[in-house]
NUMARDREN-571804 format. One record per residue: x, y, z of N, C-alpha, C in turn; residue number from 1; residue in one letter; chain. Coordinates in Angstrom, 1 decimal, always signed. Layout:
N
<nX:X&nY:Y&nZ:Z&caX:X&caY:Y&caZ:Z&cX:X&cY:Y&cZ:Z&num:NUM&residuo:A&cadena:A>
...
REM end
This chain:
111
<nX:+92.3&nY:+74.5&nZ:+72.8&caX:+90.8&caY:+74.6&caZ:+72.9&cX:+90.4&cY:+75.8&cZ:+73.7&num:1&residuo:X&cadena:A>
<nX:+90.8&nY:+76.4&nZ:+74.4&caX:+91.2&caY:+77.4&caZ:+75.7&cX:+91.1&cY:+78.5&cZ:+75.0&num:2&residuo:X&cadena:A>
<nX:+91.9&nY:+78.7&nZ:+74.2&caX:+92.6&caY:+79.6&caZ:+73.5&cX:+91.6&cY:+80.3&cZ:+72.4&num:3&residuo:X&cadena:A>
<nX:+91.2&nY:+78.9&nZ:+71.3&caX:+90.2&caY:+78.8&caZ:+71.1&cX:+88.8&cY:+80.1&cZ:+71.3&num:4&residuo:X&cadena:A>
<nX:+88.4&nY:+79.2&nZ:+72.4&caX:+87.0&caY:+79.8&caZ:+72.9&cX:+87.2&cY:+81.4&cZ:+73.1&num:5&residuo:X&cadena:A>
<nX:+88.4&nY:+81.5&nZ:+73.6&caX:+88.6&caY:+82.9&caZ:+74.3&cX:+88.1&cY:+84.0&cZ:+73.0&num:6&residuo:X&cadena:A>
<nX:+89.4&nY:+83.1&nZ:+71.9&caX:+89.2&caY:+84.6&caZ:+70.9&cX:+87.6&cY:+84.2&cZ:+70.4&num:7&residuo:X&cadena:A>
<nX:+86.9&nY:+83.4&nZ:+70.2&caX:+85.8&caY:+83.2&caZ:+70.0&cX:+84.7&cY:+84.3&cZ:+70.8&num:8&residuo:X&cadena:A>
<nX:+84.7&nY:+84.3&nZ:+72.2&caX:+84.0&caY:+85.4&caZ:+72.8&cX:+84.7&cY:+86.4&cZ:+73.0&num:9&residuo:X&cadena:A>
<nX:+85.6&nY:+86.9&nZ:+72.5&caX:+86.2&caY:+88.2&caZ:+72.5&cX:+85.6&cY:+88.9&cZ:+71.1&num:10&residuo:X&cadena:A>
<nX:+85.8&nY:+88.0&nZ:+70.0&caX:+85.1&caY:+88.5&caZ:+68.8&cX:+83.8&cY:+88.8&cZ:+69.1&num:11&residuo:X&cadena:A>
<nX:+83.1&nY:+87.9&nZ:+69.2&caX:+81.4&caY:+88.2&caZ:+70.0&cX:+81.1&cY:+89.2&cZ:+70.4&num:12&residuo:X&cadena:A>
<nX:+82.2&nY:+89.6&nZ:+71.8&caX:+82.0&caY:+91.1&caZ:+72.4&cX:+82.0&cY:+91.9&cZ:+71.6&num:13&residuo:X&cadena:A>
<nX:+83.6&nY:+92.0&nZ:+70.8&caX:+83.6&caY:+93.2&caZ:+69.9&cX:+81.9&cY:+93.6&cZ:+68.8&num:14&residuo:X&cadena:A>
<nX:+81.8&nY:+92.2&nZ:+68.4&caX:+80.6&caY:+92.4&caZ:+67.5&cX:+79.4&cY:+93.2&cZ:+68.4&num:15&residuo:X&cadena:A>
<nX:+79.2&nY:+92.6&nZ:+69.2&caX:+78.3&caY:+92.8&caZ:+70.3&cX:+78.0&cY:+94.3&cZ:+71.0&num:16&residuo:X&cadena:A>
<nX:+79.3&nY:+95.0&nZ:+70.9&caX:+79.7&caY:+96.4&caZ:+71.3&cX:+79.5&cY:+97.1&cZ:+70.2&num:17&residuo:X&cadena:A>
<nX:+79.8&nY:+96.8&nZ:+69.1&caX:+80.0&caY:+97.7&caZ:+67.8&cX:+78.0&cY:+97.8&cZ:+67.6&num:18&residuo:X&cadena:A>
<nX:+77.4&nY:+97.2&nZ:+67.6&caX:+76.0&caY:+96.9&caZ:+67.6&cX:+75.4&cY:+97.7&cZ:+68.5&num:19&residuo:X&cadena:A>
<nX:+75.4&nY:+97.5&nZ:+69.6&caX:+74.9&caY:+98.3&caZ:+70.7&cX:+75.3&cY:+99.8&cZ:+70.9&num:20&residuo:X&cadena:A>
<nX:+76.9&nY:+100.4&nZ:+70.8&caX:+76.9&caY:+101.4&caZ:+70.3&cX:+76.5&cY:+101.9&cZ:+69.6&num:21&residuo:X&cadena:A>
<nX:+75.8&nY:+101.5&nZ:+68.4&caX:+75.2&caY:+102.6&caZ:+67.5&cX:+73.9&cY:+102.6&cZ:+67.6&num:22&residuo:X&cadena:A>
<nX:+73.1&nY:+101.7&nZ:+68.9&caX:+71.8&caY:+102.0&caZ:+69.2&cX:+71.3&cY:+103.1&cZ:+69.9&num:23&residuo:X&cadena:A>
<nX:+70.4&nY:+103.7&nZ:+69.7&caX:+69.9&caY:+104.7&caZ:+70.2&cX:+68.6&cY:+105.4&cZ:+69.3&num:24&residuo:X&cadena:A>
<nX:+68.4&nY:+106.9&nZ:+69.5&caX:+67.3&caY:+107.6&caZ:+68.8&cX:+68.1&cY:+108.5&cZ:+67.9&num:25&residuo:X&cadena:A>
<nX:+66.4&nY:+108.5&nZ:+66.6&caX:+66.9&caY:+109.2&caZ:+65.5&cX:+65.9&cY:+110.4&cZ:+65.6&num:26&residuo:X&cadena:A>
<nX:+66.4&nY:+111.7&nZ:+65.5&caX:+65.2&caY:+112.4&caZ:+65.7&cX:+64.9&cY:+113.3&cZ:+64.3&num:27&residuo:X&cadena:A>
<nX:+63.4&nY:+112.9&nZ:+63.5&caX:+63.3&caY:+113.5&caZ:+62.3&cX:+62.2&cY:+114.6&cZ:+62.6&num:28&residuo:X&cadena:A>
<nX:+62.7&nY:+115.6&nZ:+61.7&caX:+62.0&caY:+116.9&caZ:+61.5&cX:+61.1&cY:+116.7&cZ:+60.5&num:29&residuo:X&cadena:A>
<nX:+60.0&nY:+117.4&nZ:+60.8&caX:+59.0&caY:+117.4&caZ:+59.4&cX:+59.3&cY:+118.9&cZ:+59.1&num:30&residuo:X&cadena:A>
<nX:+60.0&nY:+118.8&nZ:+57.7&caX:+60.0&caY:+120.2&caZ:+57.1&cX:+59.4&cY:+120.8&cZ:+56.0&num:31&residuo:X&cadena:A>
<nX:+58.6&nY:+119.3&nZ:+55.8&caX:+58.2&caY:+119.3&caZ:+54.4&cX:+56.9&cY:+120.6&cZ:+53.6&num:32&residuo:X&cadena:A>
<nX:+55.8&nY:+120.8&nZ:+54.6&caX:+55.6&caY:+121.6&caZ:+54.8&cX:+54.0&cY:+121.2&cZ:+54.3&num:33&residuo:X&cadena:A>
<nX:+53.8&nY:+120.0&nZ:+55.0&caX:+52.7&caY:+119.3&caZ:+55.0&cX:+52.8&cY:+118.0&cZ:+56.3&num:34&residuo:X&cadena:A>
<nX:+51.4&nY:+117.9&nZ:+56.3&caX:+51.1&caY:+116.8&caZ:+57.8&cX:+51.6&cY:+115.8&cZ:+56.8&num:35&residuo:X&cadena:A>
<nX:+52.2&nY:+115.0&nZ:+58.1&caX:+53.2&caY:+113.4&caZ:+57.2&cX:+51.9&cY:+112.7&cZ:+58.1&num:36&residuo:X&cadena:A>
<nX:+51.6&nY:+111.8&nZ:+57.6&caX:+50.1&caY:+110.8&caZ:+58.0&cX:+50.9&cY:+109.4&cZ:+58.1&num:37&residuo:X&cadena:A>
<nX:+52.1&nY:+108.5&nZ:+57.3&caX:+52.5&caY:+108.1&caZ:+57.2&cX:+53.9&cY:+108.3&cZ:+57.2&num:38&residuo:X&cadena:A>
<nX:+54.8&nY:+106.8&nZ:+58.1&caX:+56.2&caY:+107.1&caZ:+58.3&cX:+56.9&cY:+105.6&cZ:+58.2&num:39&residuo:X&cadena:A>
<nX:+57.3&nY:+105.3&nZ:+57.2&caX:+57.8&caY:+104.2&caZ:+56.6&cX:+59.6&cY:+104.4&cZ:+56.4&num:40&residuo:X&cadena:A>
<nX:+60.4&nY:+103.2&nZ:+57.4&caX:+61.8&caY:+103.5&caZ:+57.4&cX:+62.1&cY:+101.6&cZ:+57.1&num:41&residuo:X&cadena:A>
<nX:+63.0&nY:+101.9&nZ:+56.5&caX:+63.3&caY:+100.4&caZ:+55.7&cX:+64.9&cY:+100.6&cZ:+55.7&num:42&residuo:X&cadena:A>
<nX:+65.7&nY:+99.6&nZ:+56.2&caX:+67.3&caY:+99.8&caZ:+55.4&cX:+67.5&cY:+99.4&cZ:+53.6&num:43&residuo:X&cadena:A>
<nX:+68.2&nY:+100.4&nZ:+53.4&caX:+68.5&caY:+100.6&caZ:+52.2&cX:+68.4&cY:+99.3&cZ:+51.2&num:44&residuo:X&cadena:A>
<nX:+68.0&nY:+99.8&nZ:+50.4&caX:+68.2&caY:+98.5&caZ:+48.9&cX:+66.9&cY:+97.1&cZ:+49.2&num:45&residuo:X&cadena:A>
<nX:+66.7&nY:+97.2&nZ:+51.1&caX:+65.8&caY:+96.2&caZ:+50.9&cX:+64.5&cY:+95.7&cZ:+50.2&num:46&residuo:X&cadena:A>
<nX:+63.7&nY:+97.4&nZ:+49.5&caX:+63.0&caY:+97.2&caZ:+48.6&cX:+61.1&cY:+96.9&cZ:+49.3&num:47&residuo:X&cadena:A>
<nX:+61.4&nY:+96.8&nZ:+50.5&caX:+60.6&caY:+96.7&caZ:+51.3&cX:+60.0&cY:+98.0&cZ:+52.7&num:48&residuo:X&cadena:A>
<nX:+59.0&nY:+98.7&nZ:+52.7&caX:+59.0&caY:+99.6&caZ:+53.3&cX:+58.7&cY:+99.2&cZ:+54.9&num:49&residuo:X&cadena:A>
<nX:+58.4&nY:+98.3&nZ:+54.7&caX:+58.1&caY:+98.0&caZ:+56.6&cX:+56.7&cY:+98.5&cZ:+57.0&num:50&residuo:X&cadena:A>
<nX:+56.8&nY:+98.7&nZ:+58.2&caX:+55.7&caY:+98.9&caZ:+58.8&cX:+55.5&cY:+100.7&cZ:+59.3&num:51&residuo:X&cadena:A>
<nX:+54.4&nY:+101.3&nZ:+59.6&caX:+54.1&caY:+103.0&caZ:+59.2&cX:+54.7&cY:+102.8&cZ:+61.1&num:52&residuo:X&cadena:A>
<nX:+55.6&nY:+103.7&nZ:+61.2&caX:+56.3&caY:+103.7&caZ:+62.1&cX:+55.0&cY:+104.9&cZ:+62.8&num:53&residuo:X&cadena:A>
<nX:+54.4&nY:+105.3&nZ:+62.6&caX:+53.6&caY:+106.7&caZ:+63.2&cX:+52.8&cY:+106.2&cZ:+63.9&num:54&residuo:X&cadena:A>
<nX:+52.5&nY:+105.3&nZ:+62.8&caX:+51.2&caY:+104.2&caZ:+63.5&cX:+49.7&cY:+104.9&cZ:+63.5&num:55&residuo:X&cadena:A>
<nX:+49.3&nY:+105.3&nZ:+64.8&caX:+48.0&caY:+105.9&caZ:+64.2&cX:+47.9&cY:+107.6&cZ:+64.4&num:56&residuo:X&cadena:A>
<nX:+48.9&nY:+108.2&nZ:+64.4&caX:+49.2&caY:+109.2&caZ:+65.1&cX:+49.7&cY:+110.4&cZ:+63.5&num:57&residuo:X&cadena:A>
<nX:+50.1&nY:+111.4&nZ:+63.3&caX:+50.7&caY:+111.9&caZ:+62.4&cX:+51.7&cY:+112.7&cZ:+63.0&num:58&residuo:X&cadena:A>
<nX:+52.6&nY:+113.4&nZ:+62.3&caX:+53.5&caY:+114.3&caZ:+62.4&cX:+53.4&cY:+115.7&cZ:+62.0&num:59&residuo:X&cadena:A>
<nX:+53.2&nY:+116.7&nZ:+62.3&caX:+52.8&caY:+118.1&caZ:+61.7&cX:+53.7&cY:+118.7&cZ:+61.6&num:60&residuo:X&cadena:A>
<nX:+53.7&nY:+119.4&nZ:+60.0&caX:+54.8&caY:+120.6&caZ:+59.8&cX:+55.5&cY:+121.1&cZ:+61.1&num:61&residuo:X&cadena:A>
<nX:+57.1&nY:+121.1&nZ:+61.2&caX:+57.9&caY:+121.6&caZ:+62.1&cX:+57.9&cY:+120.5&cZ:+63.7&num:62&residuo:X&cadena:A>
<nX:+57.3&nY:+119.6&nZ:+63.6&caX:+57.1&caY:+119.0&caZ:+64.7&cX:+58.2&cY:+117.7&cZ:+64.5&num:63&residuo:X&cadena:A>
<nX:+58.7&nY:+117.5&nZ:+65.3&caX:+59.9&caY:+116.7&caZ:+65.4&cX:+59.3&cY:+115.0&cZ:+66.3&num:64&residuo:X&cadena:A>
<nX:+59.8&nY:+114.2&nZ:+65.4&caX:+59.3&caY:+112.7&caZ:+66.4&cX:+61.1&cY:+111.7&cZ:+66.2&num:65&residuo:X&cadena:A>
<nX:+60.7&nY:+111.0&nZ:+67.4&caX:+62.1&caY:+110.4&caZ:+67.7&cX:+61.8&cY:+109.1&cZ:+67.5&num:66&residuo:X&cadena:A>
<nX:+62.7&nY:+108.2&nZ:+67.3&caX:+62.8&caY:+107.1&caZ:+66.7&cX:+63.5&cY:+106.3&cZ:+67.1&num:67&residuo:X&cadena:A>
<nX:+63.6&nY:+105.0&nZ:+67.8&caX:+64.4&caY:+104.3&caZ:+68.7&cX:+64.7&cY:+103.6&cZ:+67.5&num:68&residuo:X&cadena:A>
<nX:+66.3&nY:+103.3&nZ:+67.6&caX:+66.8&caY:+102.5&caZ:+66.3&cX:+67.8&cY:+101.5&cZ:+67.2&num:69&residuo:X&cadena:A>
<nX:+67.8&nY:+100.1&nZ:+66.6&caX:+68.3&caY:+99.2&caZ:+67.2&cX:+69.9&cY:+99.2&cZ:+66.3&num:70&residuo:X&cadena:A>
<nX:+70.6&nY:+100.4&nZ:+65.6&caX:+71.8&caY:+99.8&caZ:+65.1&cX:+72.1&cY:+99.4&cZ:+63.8&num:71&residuo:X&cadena:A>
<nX:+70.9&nY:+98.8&nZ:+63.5&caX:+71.2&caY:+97.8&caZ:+62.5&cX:+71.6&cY:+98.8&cZ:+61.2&num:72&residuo:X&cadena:A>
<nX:+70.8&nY:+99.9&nZ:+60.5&caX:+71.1&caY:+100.4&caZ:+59.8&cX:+72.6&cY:+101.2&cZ:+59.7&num:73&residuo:X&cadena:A>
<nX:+73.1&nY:+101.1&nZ:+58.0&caX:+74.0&caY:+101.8&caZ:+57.9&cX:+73.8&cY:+103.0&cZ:+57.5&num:74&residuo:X&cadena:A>
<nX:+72.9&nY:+102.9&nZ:+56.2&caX:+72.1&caY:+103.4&caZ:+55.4&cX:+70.8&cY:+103.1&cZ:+55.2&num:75&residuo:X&cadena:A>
<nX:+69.8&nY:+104.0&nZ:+55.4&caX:+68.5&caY:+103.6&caZ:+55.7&cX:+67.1&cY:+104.6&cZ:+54.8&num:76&residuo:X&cadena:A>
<nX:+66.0&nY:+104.3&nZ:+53.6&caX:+65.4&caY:+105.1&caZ:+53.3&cX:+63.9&cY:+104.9&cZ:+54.2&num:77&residuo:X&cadena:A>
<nX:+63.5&nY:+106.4&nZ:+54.1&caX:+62.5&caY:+107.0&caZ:+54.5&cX:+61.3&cY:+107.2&cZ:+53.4&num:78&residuo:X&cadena:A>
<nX:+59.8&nY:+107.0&nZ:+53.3&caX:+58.9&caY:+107.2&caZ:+52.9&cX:+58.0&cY:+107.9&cZ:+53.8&num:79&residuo:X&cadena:A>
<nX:+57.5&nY:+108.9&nZ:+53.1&caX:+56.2&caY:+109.7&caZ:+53.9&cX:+55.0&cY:+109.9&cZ:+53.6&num:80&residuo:X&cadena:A>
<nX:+53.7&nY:+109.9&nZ:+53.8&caX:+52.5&caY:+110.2&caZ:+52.5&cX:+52.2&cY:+111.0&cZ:+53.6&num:81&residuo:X&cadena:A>
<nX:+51.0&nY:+111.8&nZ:+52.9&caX:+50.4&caY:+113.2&caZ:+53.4&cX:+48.8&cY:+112.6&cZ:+53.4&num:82&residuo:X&cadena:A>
<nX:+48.8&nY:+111.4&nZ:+53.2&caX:+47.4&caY:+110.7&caZ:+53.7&cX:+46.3&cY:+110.6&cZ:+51.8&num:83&residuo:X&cadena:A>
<nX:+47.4&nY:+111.5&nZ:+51.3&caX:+45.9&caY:+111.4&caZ:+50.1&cX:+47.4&cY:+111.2&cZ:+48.7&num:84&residuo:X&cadena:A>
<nX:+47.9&nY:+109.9&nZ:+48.7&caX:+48.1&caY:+109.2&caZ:+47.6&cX:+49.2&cY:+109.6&cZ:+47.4&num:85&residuo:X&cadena:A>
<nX:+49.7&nY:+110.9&nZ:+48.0&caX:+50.8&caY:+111.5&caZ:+47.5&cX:+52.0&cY:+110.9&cZ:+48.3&num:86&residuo:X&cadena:A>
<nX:+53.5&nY:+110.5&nZ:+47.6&caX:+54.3&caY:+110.0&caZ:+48.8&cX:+55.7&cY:+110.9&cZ:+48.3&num:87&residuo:X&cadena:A>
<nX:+57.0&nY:+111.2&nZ:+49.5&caX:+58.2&caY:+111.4&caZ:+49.0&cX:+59.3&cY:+110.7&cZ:+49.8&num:88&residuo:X&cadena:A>
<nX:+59.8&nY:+110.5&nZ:+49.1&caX:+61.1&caY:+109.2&caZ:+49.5&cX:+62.0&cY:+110.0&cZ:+49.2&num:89&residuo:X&cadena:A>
<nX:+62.8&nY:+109.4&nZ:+50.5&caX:+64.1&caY:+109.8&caZ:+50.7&cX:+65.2&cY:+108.6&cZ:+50.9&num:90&residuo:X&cadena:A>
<nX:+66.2&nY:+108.8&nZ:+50.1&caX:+66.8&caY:+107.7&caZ:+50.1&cX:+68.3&cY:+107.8&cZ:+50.8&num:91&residuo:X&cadena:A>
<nX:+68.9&nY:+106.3&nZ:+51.3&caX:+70.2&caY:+106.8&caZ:+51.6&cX:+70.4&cY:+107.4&cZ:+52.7&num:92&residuo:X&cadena:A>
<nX:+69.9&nY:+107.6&nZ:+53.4&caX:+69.8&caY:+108.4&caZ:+55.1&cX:+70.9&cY:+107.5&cZ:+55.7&num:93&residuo:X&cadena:A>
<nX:+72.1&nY:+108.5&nZ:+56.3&caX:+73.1&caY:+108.2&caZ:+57.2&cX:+72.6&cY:+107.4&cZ:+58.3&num:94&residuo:X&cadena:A>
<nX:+72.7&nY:+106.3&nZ:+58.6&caX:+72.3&caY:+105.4&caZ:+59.9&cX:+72.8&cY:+105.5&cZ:+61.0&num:95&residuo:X&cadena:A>
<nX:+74.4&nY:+106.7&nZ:+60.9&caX:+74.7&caY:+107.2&caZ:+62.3&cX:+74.0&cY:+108.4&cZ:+62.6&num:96&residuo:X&cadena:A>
<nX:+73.5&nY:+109.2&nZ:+61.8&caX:+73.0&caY:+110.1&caZ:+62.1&cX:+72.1&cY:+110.5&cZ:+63.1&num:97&residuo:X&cadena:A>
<nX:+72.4&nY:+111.5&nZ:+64.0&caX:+71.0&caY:+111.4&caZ:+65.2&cX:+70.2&cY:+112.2&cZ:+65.2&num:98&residuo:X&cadena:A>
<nX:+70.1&nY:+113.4&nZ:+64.2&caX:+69.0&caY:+114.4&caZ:+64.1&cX:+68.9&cY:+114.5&cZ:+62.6&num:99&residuo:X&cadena:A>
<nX:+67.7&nY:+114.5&nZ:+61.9&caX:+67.6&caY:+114.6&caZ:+60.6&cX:+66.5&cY:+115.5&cZ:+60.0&num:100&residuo:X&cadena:A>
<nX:+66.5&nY:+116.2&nZ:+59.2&caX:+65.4&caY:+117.3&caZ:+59.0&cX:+65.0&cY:+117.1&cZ:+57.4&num:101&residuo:X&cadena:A>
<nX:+63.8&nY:+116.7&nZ:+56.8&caX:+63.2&caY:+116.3&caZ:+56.1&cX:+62.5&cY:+117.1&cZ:+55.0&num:102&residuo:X&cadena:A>
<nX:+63.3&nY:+117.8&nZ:+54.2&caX:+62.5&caY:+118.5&caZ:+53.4&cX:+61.3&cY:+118.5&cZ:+52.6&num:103&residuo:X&cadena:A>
<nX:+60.8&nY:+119.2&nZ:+51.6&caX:+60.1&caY:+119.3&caZ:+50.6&cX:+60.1&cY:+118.9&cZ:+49.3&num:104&residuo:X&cadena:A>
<nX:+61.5&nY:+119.3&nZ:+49.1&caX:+62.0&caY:+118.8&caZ:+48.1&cX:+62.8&cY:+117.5&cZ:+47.5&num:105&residuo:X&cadena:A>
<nX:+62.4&nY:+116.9&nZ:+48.7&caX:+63.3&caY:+115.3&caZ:+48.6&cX:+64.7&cY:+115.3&cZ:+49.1&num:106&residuo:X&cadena:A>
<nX:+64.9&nY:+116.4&nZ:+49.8&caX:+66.4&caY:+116.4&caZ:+50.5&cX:+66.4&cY:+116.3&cZ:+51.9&num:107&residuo:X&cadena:A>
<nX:+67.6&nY:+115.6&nZ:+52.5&caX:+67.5&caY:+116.1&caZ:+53.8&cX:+68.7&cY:+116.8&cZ:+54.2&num:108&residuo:X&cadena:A>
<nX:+68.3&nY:+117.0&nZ:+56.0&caX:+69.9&caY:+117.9&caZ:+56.3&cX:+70.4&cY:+117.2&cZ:+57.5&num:109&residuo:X&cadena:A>
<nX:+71.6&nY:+116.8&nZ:+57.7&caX:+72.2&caY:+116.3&caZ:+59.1&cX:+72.4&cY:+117.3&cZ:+59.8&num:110&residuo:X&cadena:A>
<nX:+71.9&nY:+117.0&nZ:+61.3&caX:+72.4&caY:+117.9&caZ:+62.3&cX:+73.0&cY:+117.5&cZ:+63.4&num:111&residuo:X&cadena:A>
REM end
């Protein structure tokens, strides 16, 4: 029973560590070459964009905003609108990644 428990919270930890390691900040570039008004990050395939991460604030060409990430993502897409209907999605975004720069053309670049 001993024995048991032990590997029981040893696995835990490990899970527990693997989790928390990959928590931290993601920092996205606006390169797109327009004001982002909206900032929508969802993990992959969920189909669901979440909530506008900007909130009421925007992002301006070249201006860089940082993003506290809890981990969970492996792979993670991005949506942006420019406030008037128009949106560009990015899909597939590295979830280790810590610096990410956001193009125009629907690409991004790891840094």
């Amino acid at each position: 029973m001993k024995k048991g428990f032990i590997a029981l919270m040893a696995v835990w930890a490990i899970l527990f560590l693997s989790v928390t390691a990959e928590a931290g900040t993601i920092s996205i570039k606006n390169n797109t070459g327009v004001e982002i008004v909206e900032l929508f990050l969802s993990d992959s395939g969920t189909g669901d964009w979440e909530e506008d991460v900007l909130g009421n604030n925007t992002l301006s060409h070249g201006e860089t905003l940082n993003i506290n990430v809890d981990g969970a993502y492996n792979k993670f897409d991005l949506r942006i609108t420019n406030g008037e209907d128009a949106a560009l999605d990015f899909f597939g975004l590295d979830g280790r990644a810590r610096s990410i720069t956001l193009n125009s053309d629907a690409t991004a670049n790891y840094q």
